[in-house]
C-alpha positions as CSV (number, residue, x, y, z in Angstrom):
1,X,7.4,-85.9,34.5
2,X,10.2,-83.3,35.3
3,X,8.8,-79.5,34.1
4,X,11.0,-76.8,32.4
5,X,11.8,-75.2,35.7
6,X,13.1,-78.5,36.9
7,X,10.2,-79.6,39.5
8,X,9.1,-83.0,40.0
9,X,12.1,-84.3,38.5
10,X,12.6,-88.3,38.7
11,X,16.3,-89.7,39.3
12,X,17.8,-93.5,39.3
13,X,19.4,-94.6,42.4
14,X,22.9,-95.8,42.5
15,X,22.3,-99.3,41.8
16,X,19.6,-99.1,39.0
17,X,19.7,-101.6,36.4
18,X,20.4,-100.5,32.9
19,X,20.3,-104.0,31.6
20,X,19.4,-103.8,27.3
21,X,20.4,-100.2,27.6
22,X,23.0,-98.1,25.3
23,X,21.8,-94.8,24.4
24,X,22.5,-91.8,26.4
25,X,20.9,-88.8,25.8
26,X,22.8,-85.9,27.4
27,X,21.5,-82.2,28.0
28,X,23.4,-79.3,29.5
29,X,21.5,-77.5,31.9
30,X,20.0,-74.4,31.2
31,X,23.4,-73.9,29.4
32,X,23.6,-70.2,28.1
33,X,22.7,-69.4,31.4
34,X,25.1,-71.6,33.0
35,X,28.0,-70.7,30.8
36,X,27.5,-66.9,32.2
37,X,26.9,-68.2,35.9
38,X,30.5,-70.0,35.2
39,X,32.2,-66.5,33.7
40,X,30.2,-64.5,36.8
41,X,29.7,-66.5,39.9
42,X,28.0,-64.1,41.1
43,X,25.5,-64.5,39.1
44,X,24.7,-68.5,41.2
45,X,21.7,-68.6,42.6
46,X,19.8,-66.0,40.9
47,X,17.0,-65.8,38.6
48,X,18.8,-64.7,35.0
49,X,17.6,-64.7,31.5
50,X,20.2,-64.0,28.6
51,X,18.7,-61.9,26.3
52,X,19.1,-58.3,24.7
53,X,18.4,-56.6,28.2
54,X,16.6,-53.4,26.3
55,X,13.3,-55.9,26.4
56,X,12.4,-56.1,23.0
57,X,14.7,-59.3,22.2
58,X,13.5,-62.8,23.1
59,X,14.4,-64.9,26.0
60,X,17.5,-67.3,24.8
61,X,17.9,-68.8,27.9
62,X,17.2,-69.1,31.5
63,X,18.3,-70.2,35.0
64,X,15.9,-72.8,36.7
65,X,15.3,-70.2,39.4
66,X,14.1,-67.8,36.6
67,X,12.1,-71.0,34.7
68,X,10.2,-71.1,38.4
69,X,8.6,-68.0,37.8
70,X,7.0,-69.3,34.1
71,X,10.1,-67.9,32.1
72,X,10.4,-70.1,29.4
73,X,13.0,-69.7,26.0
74,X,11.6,-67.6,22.9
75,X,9.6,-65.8,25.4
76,X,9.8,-61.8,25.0
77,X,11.9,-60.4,27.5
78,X,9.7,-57.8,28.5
79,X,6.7,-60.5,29.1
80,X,9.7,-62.4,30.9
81,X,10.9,-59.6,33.3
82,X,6.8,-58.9,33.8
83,X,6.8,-62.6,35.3
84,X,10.1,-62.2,37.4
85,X,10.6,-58.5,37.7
86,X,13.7,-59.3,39.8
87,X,15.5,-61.5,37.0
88,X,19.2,-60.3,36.1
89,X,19.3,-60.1,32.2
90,X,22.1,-61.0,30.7
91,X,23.6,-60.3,27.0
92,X,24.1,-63.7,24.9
93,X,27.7,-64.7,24.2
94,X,27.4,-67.4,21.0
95,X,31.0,-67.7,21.1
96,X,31.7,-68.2,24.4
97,X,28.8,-70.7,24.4
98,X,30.7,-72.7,21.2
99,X,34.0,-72.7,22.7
100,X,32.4,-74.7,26.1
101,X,30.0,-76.7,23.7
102,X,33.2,-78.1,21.7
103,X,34.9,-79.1,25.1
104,X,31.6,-80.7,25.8
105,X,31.6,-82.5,22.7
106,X,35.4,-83.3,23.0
107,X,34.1,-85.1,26.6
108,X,31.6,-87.1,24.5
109,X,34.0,-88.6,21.7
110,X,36.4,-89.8,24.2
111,X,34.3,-92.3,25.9
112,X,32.5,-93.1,22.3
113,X,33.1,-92.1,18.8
114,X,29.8,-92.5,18.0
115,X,27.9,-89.1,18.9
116,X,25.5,-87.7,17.7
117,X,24.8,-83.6,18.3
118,X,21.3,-82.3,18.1
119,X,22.4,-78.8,19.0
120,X,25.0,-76.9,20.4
121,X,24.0,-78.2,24.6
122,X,22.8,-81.7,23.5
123,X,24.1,-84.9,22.0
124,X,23.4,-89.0,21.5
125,X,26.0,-91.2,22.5
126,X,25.7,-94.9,21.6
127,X,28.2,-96.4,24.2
128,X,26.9,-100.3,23.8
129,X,31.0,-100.8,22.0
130,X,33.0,-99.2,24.8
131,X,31.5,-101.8,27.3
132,X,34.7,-103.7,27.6
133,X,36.9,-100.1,27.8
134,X,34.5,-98.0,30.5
135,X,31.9,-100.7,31.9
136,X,28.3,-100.6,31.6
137,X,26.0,-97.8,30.0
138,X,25.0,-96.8,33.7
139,X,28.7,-96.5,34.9
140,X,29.3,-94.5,31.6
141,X,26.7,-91.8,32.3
142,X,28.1,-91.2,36.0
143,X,31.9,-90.8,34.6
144,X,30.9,-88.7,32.0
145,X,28.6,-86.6,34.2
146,X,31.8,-86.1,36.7
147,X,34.2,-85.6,33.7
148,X,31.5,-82.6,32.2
149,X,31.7,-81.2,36.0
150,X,35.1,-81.5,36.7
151,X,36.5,-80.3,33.6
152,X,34.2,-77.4,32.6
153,X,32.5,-76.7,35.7
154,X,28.7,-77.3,34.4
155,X,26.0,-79.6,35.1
156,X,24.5,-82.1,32.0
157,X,21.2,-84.4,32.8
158,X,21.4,-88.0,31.0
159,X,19.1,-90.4,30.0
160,X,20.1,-93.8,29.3
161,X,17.4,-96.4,27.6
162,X,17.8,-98.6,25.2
163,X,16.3,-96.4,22.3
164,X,17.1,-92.7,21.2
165,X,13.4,-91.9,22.0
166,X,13.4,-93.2,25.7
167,X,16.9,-91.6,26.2
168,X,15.5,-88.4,25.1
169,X,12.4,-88.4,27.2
170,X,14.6,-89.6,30.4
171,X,16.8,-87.1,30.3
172,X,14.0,-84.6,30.1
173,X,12.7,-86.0,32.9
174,X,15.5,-86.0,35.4
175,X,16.7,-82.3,34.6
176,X,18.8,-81.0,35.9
177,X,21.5,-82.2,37.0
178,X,20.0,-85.5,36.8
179,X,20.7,-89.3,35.8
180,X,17.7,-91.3,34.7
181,X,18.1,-95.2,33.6
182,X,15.5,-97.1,31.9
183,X,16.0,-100.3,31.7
184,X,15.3,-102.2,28.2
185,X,12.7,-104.4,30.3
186,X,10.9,-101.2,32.3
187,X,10.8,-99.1,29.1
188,X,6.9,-100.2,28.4
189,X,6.0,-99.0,32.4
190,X,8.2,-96.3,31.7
191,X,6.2,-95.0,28.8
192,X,2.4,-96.0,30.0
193,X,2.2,-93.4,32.6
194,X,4.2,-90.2,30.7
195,X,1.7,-88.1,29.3
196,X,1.4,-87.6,25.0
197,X,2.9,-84.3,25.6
198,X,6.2,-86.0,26.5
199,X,7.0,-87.9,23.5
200,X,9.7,-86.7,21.6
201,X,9.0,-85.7,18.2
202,X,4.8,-84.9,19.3
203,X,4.3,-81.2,19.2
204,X,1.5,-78.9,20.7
205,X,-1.0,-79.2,17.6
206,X,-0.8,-83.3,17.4
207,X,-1.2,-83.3,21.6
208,X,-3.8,-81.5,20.9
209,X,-5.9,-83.4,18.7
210,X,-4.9,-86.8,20.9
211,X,-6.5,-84.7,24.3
212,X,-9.3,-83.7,22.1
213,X,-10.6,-87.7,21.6
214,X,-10.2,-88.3,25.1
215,X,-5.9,-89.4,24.2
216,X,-4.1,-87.9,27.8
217,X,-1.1,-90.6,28.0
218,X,1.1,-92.7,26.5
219,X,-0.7,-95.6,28.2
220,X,-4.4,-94.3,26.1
221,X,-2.9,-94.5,22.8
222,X,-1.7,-98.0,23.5
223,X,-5.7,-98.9,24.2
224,X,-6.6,-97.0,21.1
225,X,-7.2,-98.4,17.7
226,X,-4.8,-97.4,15.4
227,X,-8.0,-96.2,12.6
228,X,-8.4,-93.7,15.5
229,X,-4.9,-92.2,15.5
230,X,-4.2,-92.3,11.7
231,X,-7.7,-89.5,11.6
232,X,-6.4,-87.8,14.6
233,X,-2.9,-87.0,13.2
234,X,-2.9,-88.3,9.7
235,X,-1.3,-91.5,8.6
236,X,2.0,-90.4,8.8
237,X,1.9,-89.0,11.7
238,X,-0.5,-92.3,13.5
239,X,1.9,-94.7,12.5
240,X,5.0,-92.7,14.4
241,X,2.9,-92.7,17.3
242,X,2.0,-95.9,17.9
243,X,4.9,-97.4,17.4
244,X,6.7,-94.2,20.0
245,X,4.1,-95.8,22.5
246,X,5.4,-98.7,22.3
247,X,9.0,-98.4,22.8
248,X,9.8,-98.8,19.0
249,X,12.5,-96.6,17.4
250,X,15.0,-98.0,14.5
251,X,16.9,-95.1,14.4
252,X,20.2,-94.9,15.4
253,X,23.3,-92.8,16.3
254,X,24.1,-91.0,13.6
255,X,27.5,-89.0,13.9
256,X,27.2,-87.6,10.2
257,X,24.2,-85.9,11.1
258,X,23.9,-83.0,8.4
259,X,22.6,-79.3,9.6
260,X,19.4,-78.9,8.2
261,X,19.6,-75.1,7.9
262,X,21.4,-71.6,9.2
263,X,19.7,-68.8,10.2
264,X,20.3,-65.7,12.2
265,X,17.4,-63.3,13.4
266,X,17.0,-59.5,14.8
267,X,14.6,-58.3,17.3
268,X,14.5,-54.6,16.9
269,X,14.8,-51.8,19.4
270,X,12.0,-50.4,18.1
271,X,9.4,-51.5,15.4
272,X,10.6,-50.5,12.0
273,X,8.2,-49.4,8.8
274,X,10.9,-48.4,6.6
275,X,12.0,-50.8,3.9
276,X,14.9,-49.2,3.6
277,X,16.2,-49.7,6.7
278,X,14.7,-53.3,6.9
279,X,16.2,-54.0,3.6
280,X,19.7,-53.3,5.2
281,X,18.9,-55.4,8.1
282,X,18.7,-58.2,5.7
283,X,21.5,-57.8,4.0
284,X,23.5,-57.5,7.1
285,X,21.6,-61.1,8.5
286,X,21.8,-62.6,4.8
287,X,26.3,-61.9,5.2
288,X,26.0,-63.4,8.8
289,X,24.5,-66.5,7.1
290,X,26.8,-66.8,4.7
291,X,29.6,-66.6,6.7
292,X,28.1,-69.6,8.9
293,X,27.9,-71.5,5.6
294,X,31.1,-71.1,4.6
295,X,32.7,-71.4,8.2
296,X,30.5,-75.3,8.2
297,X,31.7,-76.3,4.4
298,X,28.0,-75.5,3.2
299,X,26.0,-74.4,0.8
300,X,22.2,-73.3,0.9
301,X,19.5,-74.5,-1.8
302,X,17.2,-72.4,-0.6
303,X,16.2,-69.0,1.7
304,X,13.7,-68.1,3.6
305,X,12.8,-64.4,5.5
306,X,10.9,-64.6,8.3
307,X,9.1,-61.4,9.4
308,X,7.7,-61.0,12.8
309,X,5.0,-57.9,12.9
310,X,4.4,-55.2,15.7
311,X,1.2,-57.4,16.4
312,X,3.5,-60.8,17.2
313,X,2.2,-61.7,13.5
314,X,4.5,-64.2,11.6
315,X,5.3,-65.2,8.1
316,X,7.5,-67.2,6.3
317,X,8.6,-67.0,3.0
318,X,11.3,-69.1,0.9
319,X,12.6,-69.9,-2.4
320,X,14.7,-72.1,-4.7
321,X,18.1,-71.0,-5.6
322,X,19.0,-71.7,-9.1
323,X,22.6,-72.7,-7.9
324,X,23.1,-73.4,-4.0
325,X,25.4,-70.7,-2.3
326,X,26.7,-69.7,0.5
327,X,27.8,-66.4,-0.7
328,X,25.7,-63.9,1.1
329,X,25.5,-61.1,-1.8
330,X,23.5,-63.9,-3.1
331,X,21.0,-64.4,-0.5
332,X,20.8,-61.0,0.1
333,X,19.5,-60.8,-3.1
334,X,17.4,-63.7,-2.7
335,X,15.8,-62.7,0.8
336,X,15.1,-58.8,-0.1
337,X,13.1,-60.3,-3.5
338,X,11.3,-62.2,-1.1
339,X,10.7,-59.2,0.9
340,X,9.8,-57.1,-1.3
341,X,6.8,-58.9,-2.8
342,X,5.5,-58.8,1.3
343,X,2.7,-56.2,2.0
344,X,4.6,-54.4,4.6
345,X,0.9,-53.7,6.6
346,X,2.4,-52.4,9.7
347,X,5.9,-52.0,11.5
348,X,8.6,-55.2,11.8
349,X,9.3,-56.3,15.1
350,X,12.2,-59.1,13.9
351,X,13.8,-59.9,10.5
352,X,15.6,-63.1,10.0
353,X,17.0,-65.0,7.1
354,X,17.8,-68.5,7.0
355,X,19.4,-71.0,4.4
356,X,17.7,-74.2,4.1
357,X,18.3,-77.6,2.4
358,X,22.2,-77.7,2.8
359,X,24.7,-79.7,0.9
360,X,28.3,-79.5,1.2
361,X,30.1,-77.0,-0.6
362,X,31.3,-78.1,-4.1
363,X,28.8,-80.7,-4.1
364,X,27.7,-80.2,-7.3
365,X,30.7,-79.7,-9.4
366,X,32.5,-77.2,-11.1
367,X,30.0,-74.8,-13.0
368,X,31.0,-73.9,-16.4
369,X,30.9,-69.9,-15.5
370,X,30.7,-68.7,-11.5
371,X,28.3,-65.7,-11.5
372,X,29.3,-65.2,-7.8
373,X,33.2,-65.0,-8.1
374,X,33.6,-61.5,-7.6
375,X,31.8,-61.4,-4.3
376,X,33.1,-64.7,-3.7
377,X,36.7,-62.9,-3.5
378,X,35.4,-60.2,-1.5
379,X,33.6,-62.3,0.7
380,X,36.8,-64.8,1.4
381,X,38.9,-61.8,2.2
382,X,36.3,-60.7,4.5
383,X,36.2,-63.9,6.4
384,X,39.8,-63.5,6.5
385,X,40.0,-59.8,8.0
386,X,37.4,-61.4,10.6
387,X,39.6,-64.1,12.1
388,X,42.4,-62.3,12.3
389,X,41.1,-59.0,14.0
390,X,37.2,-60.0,15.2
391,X,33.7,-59.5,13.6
392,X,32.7,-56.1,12.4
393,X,36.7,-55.4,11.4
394,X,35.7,-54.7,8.3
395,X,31.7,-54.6,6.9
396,X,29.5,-52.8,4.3
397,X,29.0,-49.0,5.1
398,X,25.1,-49.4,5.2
399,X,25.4,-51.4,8.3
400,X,27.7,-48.8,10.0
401,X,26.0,-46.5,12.7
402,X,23.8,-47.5,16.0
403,X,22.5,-50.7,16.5
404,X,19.0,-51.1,15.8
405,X,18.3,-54.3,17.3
406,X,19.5,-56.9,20.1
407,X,22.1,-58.2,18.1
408,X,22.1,-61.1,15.3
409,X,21.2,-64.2,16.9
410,X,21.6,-67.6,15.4
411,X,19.0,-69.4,15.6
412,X,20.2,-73.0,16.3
413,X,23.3,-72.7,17.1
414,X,25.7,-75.9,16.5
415,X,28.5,-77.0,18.1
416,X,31.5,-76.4,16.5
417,X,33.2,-79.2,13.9
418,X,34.8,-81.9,15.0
């Protein structure tokens, strides 16, 4: 199958049959990168990795002729410029890349209201109603692959199957600027020869318990007994497979797709030891959260820190609001408790705070008393001073001064509301 820097990718030919198909699967290409090739063609051509350019931020994004070199995302930047010491690096612009991600999406709903976005470069598309109005699924991809180009001057890879699974994979496959069709008919030949690594949903630890038993492709777990999968991966986790190897997924489109969870991390300049400072740095993530809650209509039932150690040492930590927010005084509060009860054994490298398990706002009623009004009121005025005159217009005066880190990254990004 295709690889992350876009070798041995597989395309359909003009006149390939997409008979039982309606799924499409489409994937920008190396988008952040591409967005920034777009605002600097100069840039075309070159390796590039967008990321804080000091080298202590992570890798966000990169150009297949940086990818060539073994530069993959969430890589450090220094590691990354190491592998391809000749890589332009490029600062991250979130709202440049949500502006082109809503004309993306725009794209998408005219040719099918049913979409489905999985992040702020990717989306489903079940186009088996708009037969009659555009033609068949195949014809579909190819005018919506010359509508993405034409209009916003990028590149998108589709995969069109008869399943959300297959699309996925075949899109992955034919990256980038590819079109892959699997016909409902070819999707079991289509599966036998990928390897477990490529099916969607199968992460590093379960690959590696299926290549331990002897497990290497798709077409091995359909000659293994399914006693022998549920021990490898557990029950839960056997049964997904084996019915993944065999071309069988239910689920459908789903264009009221909830976000899971917001979250916004810091790599630091420099590792940090003092709480103080670090406690700040949370506070400063834990309003940035908030604000994306309230900008999406939601509210959080939980937060979570995540602290990332000089030594590339993780944890996670979370709790259980008693009321779901998304007033960031709260989480503040919520997130600095959590850190606080941390052993802080050696400097931080990256702080981030997320909101998990999200509801809409208001969900739950009108509470007899609002705890939160207060900063509710500051906070809405603050949201307020930032559309009209830009982030960081107005914001607490423990966050004034130099930047310690590579800036506030989000870290799954969505496309804006339609």
């Amino acid at each position: 199958m295709g690889r992350g820097d876009g070798s041995g990718r597989i395309v359909s030919p003009d006149d390939a049959d997409d008979t039982g198909t309606g799924i499409l699967h489409v994937d920008m290409d190396a988008f952040y990168a591409s967005v920034e090739i777009l605002d600097d063609p100069s840039l075309k051509g070159r390796p590039i990795i967008v990321g804080a350019p000091e080298g202590r931020g992570v890798v966000s994004s990169a150009s297949y002729e940086a990818r060539r070199f073994g530069v993959r995302s969430a890589m450090p930047v220094g590691q990354a410029l190491r592998l391809c010491p000749t890589a332009i690096v490029v600062m991250p612009h979130f709202e440049r890349y949500i502006e082109i991600s809503g004309r993306v999406m725009d794209i998408f709903r005219s040719f099918t209201p049913l979409v489905e976005p999985l992040s702020i470069d990717e989306a489903f598309l079940d186009v088996r109603g708009a037969r009659r109005l555009w033609g068949s699924p195949g014809r579909i991809a190819r005018m919506l692959r010359a509508r993405v180009l034409e209009e916003t001057g990028l590149t998108c890879s589709i995969g069109v199957a008869a399943t959300k699974h297959v699309a996925k994979m075949a899109s992955t496959i034919s990256k980038p600027d590819g079109l892959l069709i699997v016909a409902e008919a070819d999707t079991a030949a289509f599966l036998a020869a990928r390897s477990v690594r490529a099916l969607w949903g199968v992460g590093p630890k379960a690959s590696e318990a299926l290549e331990g038993r002897g497990i290497h492709t798709v077409a091995d777990i359909l000659a293994t007994p399914r006693p022998v999968l549920d021990r490898a991966l557990g029950p839960a986790m056997g049964d997904r497979v084996w019915h993944l190897a065999r071309g069988i997924d239910a689920r459908e489109v789903d264009t009221a797709r909830a976000e899971k969870s917001v979250g916004h991390e810091e790599t630091f300049h420099e590792d940090i030891g003092d709480a103080v400072i670090l406690r700040s740095e949370l506070r400063r993530l834990a309003d940035r959260v908030g604000a994306r809650l309230r900008g999406g209509g939601w509210e959080a039932s939980t937060v979570a820190l995540k602290l990332r150690f000089a030594d590339f040492t993780t944890i996670s930590r979370s709790q259980t609001l008693a009321e779901p927010t998304s007033v960031g005084q709260r989480i503040g509060e919520a997130v600095i408790e959590l850190f606080d009860a941390v052993d802080l054994r050696m400097p931080v490298r990256l702080v981030g705070v997320r909101g998990e398990r999200l509801r809409p706002s208001g969900a739950g009623g009108m509470a007899l008393w609002d705890d939160d009004a207060e900063w509710r009121r500051v906070e809405d005025a603050l949201d307020d001073a930032t559309a009209r005159f830009g982030r960081g217009a107005v914001t607490r005066a423990t966050h004034l001064g130099p930047s310690r880190g590579g800036g506030s990254l989000p870290s799954h990004p969505r496309p804006p509301e339609h």
